[in-house]
PDB file of N, CA, C and O in Angstrom:
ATOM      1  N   UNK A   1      78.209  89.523  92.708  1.00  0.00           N
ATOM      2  CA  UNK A   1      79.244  88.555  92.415  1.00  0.00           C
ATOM      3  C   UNK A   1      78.590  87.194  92.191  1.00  0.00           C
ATOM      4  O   UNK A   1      77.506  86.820  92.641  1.00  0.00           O
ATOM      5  N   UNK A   2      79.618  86.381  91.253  1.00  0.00           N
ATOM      6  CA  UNK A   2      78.623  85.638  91.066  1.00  0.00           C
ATOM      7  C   UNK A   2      79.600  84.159  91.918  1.00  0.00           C
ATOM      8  O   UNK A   2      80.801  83.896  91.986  1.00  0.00           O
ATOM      9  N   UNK A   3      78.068  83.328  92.565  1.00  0.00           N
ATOM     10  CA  UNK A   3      78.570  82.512  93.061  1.00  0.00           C
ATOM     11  C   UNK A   3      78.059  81.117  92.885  1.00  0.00           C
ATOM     12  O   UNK A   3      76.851  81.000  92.683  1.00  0.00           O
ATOM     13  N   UNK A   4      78.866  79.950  92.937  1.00  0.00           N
ATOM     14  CA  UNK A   4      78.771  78.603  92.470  1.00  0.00           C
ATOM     15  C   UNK A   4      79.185  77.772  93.026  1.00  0.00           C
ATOM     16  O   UNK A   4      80.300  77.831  93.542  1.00  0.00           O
ATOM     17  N   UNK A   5      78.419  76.745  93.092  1.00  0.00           N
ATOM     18  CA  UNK A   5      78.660  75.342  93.861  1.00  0.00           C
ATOM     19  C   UNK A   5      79.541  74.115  92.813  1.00  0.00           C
ATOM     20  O   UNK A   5      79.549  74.108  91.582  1.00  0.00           O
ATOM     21  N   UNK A   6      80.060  73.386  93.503  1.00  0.00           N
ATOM     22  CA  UNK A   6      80.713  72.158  92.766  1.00  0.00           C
ATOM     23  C   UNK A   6      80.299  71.444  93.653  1.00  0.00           C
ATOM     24  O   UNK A   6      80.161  71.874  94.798  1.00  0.00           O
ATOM     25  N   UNK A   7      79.973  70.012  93.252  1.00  0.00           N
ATOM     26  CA  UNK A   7      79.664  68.951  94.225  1.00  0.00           C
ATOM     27  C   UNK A   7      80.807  67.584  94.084  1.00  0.00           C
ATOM     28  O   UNK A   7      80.804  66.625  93.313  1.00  0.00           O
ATOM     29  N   UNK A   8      81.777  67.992  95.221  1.00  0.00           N
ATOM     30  CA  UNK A   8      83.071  67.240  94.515  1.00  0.00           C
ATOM     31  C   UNK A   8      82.971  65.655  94.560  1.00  0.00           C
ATOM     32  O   UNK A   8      83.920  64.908  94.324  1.00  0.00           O
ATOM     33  N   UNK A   9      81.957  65.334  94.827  1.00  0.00           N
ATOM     34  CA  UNK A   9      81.396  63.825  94.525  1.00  0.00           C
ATOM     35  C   UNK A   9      81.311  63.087  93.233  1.00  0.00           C
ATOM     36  O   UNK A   9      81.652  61.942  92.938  1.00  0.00           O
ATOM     37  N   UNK A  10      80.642  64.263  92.382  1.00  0.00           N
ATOM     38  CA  UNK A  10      80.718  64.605  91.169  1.00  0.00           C
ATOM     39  C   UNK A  10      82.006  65.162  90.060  1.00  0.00           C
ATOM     40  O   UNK A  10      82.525  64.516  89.149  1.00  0.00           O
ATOM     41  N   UNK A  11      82.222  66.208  90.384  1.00  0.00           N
ATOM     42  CA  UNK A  11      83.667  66.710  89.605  1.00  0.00           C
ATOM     43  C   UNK A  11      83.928  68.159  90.015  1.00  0.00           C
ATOM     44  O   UNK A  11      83.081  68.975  90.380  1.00  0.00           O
ATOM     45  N   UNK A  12      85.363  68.354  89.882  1.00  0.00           N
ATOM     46  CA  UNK A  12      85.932  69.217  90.682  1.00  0.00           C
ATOM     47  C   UNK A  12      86.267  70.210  89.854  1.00  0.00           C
ATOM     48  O   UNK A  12      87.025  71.102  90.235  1.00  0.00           O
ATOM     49  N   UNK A  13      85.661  70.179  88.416  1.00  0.00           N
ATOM     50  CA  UNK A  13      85.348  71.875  87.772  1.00  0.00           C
ATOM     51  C   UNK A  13      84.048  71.395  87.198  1.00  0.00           C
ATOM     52  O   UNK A  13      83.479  70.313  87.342  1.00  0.00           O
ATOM     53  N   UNK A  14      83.714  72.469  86.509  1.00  0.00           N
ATOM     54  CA  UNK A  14      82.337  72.546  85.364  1.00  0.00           C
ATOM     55  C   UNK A  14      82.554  73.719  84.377  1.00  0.00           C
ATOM     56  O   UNK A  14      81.697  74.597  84.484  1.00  0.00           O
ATOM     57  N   UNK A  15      83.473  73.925  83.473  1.00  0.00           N
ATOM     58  CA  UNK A  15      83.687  74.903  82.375  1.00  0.00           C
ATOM     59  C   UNK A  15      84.461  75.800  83.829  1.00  0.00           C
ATOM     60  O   UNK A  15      85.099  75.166  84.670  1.00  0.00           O
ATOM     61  N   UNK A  16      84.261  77.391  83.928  1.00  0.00           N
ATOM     62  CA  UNK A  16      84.525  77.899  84.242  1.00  0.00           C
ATOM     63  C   UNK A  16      84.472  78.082  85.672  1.00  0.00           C
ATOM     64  O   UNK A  16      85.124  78.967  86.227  1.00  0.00           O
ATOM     65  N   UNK A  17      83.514  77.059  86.460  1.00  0.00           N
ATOM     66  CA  UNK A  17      83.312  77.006  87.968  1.00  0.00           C
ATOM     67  C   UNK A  17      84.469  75.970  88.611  1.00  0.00           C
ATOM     68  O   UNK A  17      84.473  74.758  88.396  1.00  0.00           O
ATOM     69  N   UNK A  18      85.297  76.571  89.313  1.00  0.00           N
ATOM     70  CA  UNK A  18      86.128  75.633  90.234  1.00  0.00           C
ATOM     71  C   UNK A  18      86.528  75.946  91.238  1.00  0.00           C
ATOM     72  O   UNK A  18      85.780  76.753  91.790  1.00  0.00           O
ATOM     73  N   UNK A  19      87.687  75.606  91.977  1.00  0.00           N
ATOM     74  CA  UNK A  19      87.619  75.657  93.402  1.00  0.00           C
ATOM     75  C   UNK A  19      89.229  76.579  93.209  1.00  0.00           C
ATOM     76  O   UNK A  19      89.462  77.452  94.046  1.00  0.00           O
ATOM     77  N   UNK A  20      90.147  76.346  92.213  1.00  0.00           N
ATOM     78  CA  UNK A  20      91.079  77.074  92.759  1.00  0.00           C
ATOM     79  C   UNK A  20      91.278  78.958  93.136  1.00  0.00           C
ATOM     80  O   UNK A  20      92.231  79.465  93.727  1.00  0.00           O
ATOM     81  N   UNK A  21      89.994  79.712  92.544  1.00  0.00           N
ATOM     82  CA  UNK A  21      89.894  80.836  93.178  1.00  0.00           C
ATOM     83  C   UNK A  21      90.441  80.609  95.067  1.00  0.00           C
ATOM     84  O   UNK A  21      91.540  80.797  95.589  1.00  0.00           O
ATOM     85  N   UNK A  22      89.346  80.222  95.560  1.00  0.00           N
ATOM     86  CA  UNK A  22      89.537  80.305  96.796  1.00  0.00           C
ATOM     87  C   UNK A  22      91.022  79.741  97.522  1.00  0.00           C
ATOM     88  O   UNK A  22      91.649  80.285  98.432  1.00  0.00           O
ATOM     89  N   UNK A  23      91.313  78.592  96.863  1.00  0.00           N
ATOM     90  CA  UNK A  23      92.411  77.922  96.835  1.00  0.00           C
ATOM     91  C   UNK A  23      93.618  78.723  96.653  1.00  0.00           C
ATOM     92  O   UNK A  23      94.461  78.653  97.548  1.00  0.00           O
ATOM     93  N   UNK A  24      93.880  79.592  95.483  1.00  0.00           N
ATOM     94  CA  UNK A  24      94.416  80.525  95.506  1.00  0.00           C
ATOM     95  C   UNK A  24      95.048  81.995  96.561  1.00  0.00           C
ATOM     96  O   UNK A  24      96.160  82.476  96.778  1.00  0.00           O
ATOM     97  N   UNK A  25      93.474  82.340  97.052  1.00  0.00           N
ATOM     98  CA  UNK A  25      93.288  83.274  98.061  1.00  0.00           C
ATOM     99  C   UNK A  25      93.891  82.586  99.444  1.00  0.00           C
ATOM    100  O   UNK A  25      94.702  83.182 100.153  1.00  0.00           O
ATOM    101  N   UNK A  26      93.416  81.320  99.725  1.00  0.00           N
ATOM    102  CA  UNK A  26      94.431  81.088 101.152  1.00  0.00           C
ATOM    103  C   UNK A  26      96.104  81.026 100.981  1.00  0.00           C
ATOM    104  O   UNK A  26      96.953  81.379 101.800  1.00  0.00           O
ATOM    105  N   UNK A  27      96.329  80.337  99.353  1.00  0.00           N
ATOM    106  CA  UNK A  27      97.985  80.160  99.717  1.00  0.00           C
ATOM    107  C   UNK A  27      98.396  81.894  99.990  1.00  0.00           C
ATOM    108  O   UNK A  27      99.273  82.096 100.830  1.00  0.00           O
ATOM    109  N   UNK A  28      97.875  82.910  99.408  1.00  0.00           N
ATOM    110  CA  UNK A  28      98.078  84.367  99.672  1.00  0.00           C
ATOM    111  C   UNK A  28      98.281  84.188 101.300  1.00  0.00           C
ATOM    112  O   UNK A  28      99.294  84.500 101.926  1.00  0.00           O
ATOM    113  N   UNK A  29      97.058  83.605 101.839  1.00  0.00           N
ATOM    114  CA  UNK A  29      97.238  84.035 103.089  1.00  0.00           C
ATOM    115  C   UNK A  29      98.114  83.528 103.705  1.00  0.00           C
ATOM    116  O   UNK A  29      98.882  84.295 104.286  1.00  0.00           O
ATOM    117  N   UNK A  30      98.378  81.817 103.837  1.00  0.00           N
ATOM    118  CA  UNK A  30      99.800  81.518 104.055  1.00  0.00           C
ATOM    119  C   UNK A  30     100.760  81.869 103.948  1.00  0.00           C
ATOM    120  O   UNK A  30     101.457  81.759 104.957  1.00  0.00           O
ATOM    121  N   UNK A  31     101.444  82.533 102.636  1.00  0.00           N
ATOM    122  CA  UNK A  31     102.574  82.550 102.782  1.00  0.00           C
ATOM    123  C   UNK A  31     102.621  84.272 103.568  1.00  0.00           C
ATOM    124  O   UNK A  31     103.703  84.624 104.038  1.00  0.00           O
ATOM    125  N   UNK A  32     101.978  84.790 103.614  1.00  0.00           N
ATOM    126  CA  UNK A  32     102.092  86.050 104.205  1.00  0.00           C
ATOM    127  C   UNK A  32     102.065  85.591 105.778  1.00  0.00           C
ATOM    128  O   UNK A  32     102.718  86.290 106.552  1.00  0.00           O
ATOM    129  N   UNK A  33     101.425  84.573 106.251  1.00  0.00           N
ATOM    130  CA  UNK A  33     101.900  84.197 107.058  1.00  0.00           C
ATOM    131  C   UNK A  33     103.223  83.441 107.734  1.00  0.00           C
ATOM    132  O   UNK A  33     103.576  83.495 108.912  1.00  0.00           O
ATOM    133  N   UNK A  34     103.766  82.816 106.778  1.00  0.00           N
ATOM    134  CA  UNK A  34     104.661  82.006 106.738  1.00  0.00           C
ATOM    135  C   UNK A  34     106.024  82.999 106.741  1.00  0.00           C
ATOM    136  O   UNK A  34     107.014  82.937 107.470  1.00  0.00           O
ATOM    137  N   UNK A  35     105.686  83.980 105.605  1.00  0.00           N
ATOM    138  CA  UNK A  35     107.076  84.505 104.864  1.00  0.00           C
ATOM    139  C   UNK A  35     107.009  86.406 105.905  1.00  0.00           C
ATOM    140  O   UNK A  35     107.925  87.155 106.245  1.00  0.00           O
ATOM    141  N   UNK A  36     105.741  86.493 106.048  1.00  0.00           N
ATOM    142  CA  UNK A  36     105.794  88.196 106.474  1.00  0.00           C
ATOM    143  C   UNK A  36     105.658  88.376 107.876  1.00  0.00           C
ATOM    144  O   UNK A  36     106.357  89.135 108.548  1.00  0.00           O
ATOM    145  N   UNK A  37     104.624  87.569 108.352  1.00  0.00           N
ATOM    146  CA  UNK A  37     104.216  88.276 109.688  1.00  0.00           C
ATOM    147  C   UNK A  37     104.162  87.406 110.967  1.00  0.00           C
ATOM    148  O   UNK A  37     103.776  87.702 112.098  1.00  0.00           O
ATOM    149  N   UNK A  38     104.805  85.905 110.321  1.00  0.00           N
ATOM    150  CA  UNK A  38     105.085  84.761 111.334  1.00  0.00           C
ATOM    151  C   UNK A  38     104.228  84.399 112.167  1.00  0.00           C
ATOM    152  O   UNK A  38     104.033  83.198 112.352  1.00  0.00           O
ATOM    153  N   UNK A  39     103.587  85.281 112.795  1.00  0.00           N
ATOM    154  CA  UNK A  39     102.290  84.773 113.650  1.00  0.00           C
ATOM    155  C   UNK A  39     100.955  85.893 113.471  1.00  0.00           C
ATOM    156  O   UNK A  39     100.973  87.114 113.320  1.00  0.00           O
ATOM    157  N   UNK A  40      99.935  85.027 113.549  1.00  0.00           N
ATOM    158  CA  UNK A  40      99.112  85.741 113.507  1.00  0.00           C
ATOM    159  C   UNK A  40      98.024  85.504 114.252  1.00  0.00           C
ATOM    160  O   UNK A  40      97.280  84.544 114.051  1.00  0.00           O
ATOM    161  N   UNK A  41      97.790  86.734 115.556  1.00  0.00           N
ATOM    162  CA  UNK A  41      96.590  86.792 116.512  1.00  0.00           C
ATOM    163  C   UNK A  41      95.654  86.930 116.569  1.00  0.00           C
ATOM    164  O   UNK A  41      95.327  88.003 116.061  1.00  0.00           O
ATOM    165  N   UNK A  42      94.515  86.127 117.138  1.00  0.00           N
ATOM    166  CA  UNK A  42      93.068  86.645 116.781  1.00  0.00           C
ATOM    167  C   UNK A  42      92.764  87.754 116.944  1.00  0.00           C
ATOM    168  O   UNK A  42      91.718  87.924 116.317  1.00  0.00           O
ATOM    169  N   UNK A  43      93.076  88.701 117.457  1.00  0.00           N
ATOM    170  CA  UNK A  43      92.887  90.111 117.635  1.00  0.00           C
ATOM    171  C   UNK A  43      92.603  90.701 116.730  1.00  0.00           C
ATOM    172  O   UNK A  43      91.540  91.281 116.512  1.00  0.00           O
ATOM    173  N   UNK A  44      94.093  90.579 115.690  1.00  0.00           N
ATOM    174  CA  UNK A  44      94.079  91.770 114.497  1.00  0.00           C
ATOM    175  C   UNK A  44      93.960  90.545 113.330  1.00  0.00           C
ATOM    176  O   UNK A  44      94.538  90.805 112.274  1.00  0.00           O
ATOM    177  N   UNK A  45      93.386  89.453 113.399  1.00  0.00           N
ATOM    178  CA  UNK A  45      93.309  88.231 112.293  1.00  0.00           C
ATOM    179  C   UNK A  45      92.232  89.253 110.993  1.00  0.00           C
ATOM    180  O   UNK A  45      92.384  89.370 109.777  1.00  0.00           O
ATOM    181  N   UNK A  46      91.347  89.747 111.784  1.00  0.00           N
ATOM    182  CA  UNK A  46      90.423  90.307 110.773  1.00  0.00           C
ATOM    183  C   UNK A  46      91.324  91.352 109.987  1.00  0.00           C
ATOM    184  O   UNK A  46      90.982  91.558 108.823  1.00  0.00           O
ATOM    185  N   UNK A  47      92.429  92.040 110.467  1.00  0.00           N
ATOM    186  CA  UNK A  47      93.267  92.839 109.037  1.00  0.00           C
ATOM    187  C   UNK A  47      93.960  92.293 108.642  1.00  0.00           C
ATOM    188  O   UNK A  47      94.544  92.664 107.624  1.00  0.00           O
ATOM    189  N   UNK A  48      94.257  91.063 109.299  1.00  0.00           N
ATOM    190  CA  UNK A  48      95.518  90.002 108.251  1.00  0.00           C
ATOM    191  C   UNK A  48      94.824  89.369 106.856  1.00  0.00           C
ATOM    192  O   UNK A  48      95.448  88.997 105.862  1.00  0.00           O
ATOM    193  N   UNK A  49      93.183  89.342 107.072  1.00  0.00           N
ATOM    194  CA  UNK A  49      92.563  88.761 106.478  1.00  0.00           C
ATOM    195  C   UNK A  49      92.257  89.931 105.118  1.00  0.00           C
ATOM    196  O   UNK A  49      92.256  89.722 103.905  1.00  0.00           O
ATOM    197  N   UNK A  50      92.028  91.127 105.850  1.00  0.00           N
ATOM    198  CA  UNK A  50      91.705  92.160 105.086  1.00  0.00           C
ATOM    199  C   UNK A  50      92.710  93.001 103.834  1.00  0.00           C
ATOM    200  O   UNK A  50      92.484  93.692 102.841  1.00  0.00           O
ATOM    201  N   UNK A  51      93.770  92.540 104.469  1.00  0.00           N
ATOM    202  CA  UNK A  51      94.954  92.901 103.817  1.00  0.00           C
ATOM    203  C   UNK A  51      95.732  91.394 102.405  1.00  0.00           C
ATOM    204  O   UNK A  51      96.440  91.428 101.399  1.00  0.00           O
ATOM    205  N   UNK A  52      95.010  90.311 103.221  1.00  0.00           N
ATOM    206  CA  UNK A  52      94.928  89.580 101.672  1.00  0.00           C
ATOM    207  C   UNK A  52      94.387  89.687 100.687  1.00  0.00           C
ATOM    208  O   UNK A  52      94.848  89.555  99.553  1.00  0.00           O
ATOM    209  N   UNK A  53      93.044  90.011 101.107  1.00  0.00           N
ATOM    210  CA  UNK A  53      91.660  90.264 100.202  1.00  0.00           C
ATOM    211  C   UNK A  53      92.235  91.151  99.706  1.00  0.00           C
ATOM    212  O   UNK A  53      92.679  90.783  98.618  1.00  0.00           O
ATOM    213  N   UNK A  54      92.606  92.715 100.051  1.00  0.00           N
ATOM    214  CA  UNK A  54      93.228  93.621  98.857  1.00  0.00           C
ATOM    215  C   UNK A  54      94.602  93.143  97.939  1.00  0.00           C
ATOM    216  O   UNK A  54      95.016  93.856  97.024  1.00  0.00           O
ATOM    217  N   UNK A  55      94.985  92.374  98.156  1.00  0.00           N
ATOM    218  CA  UNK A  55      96.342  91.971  97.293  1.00  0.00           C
ATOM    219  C   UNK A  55      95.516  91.082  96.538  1.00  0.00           C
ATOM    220  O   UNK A  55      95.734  91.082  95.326  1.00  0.00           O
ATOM    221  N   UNK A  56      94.491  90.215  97.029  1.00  0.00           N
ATOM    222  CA  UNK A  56      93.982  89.311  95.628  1.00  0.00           C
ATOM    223  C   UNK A  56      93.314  89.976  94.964  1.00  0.00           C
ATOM    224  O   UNK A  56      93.452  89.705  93.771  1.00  0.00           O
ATOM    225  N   UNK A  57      92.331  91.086  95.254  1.00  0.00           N
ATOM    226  CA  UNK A  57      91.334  91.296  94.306  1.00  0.00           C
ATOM    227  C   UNK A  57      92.690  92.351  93.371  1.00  0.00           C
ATOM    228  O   UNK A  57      92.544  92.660  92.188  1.00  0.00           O
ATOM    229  N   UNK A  58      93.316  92.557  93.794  1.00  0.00           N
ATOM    230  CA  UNK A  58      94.755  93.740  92.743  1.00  0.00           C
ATOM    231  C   UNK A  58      95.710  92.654  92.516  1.00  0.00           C
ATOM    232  O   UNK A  58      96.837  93.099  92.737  1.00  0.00           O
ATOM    233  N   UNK A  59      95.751  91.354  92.151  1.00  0.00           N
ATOM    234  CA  UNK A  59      96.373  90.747  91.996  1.00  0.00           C
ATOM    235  C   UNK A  59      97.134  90.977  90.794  1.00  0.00           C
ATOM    236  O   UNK A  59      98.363  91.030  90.727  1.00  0.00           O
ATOM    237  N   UNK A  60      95.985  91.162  89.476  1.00  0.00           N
ATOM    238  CA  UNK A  60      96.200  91.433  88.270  1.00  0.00           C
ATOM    239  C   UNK A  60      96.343  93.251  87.953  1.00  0.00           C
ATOM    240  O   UNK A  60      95.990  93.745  86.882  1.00  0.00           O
ATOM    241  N   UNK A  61      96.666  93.700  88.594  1.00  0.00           N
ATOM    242  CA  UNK A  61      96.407  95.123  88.190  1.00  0.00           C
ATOM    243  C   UNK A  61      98.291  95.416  88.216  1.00  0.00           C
ATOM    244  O   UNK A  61      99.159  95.258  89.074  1.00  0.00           O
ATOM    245  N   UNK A  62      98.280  95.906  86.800  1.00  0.00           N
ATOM    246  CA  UNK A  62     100.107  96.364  86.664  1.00  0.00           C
ATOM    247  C   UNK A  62      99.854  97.554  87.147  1.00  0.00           C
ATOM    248  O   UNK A  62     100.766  98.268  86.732  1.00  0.00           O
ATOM    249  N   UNK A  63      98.906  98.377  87.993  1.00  0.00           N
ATOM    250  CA  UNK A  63      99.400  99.684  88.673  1.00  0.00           C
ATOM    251  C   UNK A  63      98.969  99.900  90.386  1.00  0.00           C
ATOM    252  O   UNK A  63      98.735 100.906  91.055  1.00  0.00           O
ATOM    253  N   UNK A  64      98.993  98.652  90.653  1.00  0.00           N
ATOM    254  CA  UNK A  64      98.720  97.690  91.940  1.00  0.00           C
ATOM    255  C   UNK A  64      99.483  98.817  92.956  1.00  0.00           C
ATOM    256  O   UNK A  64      98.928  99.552  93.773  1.00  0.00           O
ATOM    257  N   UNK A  65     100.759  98.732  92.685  1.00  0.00           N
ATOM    258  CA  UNK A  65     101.987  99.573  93.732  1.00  0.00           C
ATOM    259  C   UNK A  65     101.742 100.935  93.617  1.00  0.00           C
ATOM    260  O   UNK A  65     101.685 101.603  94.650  1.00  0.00           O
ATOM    261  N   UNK A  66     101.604 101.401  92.651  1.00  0.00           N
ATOM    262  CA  UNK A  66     100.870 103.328  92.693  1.00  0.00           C
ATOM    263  C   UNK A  66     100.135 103.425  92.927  1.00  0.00           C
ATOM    264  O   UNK A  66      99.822 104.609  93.050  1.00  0.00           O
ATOM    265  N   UNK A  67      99.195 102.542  93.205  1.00  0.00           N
ATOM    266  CA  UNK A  67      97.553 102.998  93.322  1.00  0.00           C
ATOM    267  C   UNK A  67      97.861 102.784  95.244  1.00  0.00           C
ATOM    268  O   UNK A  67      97.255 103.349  96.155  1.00  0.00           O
ATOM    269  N   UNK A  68      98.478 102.239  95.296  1.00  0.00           N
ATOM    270  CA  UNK A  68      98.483 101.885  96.778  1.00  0.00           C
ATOM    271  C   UNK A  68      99.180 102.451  97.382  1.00  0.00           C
ATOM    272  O   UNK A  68      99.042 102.280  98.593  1.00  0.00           O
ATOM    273  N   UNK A  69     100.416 103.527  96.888  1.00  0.00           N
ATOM    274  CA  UNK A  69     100.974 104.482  96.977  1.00  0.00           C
ATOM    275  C   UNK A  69     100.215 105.804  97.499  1.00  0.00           C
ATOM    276  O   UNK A  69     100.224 106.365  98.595  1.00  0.00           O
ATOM    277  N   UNK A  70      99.630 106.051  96.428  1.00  0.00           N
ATOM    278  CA  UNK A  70      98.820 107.191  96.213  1.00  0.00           C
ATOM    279  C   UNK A  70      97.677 107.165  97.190  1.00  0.00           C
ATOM    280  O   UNK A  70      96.908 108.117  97.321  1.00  0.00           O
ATOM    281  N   UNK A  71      97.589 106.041  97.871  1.00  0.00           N
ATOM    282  CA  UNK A  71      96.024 105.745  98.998  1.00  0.00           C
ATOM    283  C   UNK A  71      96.800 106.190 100.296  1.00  0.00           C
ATOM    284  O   UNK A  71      96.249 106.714 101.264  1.00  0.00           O
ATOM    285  N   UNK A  72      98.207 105.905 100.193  1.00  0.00           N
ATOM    286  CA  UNK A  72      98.779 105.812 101.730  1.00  0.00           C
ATOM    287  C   UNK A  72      99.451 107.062 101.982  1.00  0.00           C
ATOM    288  O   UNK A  72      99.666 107.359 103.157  1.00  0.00           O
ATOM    289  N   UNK A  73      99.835 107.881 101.011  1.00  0.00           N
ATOM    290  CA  UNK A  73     100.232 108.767 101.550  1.00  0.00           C
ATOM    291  C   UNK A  73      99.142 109.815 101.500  1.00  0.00           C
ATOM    292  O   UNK A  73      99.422 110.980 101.785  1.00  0.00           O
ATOM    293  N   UNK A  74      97.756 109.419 101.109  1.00  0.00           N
ATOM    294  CA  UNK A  74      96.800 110.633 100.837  1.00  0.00           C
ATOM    295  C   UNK A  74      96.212 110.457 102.356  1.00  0.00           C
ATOM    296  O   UNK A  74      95.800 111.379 103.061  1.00  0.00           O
ATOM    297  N   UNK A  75      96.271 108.876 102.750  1.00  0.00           N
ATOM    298  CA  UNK A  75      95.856 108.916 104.491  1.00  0.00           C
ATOM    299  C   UNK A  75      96.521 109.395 105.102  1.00  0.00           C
ATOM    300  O   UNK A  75      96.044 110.053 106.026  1.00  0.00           O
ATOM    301  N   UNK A  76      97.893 109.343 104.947  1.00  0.00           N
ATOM    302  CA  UNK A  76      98.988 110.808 105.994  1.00  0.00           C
ATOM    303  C   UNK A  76      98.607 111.479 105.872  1.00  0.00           C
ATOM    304  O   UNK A  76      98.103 111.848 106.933  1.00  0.00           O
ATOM    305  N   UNK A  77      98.385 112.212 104.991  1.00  0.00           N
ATOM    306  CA  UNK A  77      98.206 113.795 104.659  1.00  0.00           C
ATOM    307  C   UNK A  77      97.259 114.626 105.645  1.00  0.00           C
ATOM    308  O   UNK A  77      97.076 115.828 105.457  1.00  0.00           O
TER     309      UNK A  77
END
C-alpha cells in the first residue's frame, strides 16, 4: 500500500496525496458510534475498529451486502 506524508505547514493536498482518506475512515467510525452501538468499550474497541475497516475498504463495492451475506451464513454452516 502505498503511503504518504503531507506537511500541513506547507499544504494540505499534493495532486492525489491528502488527508481526507483517513478523515473519511473515522467519520465511519463515529457515526457507527454515534448512530449504532452508542458506546464503545475498550475490550471489544479492537472489533469496533475492525468492523469499520471492512465497511471502508467495501465502501465502493455494489455487491458489498451479498458478499457479506454469503461470508455469514457460510460461518454458520
Amino acid at each position: 500500500m502505498l503511503h504518504a506524508v503531507i506537511c500541513h505547514a506547507e499544504a494540505y493536498a499534493d495532486g492525489v496525496i491528502h488527508t481526507n482518506s483517513i478523515e473519511s475512515f473515522w467519520a465511519i467510525v463515529k457515526r457507527a458510534w454515534y448512530g449504532t452501538h452508542h458506546h464503545y468499550s475498550r475490550k471489544y474497541m479492537p472489533l469496533y475498529i475492525a468492523e469499520a475497516c471492512y465497511k471502508y475498504n467495501r465502501r465502493r463495492s455494489a455487491t458489498a451486502f451479498g458478499d457479506s451475506m454469503r461470508m455469514f451464513v457460510g460461518a454458520i454452516a
